[in-house]
C-alpha positions in Angstrom: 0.0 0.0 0.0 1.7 3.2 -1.5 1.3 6.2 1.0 -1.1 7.6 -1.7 -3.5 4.9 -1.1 -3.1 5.2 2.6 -4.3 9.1 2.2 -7.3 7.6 0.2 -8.3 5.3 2.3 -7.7 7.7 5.6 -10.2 10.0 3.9 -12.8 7.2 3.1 -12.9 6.4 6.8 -13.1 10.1 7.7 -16.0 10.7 5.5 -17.8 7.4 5.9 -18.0 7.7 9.7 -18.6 11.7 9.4 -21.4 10.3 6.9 -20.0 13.7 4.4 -21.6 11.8 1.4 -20.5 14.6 -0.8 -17.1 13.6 0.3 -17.1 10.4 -0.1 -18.6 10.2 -3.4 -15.9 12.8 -4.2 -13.4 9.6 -3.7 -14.5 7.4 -6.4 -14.6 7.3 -10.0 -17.3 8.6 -11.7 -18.3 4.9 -12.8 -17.8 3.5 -9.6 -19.8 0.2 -8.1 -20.7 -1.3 -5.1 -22.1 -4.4 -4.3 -23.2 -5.5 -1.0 -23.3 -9.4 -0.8 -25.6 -11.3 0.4 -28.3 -8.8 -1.3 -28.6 -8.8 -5.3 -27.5 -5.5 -5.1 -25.6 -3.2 -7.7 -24.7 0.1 -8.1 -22.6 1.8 -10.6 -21.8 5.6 -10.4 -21.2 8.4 -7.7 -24.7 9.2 -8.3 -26.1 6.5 -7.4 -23.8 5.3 -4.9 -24.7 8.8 -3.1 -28.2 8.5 -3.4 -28.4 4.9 -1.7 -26.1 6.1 1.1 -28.9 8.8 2.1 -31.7 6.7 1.3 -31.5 3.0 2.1 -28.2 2.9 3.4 -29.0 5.7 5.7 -28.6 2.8 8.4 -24.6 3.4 8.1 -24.6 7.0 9.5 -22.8 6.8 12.5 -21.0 3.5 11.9 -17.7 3.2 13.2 -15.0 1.8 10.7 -11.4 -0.5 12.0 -9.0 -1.2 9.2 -8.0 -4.4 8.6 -6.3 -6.7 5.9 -8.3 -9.2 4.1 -6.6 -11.3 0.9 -3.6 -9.2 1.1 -5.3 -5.9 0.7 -6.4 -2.8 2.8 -10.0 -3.7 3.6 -12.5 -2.2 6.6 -14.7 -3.8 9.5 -17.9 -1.7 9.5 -19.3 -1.8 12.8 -23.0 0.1 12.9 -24.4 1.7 15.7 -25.9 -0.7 18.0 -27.3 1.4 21.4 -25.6 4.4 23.5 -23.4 1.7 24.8 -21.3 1.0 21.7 -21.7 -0.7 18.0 -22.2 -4.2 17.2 -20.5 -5.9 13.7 -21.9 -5.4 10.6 -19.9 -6.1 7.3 -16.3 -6.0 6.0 -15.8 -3.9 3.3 -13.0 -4.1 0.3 -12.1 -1.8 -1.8 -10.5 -1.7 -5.3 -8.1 1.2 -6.3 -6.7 3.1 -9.4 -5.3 6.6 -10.6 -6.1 7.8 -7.2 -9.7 6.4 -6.4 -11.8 4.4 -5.7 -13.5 1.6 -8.6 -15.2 -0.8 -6.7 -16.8 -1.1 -2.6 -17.8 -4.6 -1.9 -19.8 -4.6 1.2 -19.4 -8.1 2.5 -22.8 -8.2 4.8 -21.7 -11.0 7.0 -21.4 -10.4 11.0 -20.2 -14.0 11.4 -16.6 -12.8 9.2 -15.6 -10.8 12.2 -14.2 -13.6 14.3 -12.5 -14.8 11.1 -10.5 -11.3 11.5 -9.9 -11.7 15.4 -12.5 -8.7 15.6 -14.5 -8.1 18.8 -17.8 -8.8 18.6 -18.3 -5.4 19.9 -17.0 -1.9 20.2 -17.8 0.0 23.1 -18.5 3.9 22.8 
């Protein structure tokens, strides 16, 4: 991981868990997708990435994100929040890379992959 990817993905996490949309769509490439398996979904473009995150990804705000490694590459343990005692697991997320953005989110939605990480199954406020 060059220290230009590091930057990137610093300013993912700050934007994801500041919920700045604008921001974070600012990170990707126009033609962007995300998938969130298991759910058949797709999305492909800033656009429409944005407008999921506010609509029915609105769950996220307020989600807490610990960086992690997963097949060899930078990847992120979303935890969402659970009560005003702290945040419960919720999905790993990868990410592909180039020219200084973001191509692809892959939103693994799978609460059971955090012991395969050595994550806690919780994270206190």
């Amino acid at each position: 991981l060059n220290e230009e990817d590091k930057a990137l993905l610093n300013r993912y996490v700050d934007a994801f868990e500041r919920y700045d949309i604008e921001m974070l769509v600012s990170l990707l490439h126009e033609d962007a997708t995300q998938l969130m398996p298991p759910y058949r979904m797709w999305l492909r473009g800033r656009d429409d990435i944005g407008r999921w995150l506010l609509g029915p990804g609105i769950g996220c705000r307020g989600s807490r994100l610990v960086p992690i490694m997963a097949n060899g590459s930078p990847a992120l343990a979303q935890y969402r929040h659970a009560d005003d005692e702290g945040y419960q697991p919720f999905s790993i997320q990868t990410m592909e890379v180039s020219a200084g953005r973001i191509d692809r989110l892959t939103h693994f939605v799978d609460p059971g992959l955090f012991a395969l990480f050595g994550l806690p199954s919780r994270l206190e406020r």
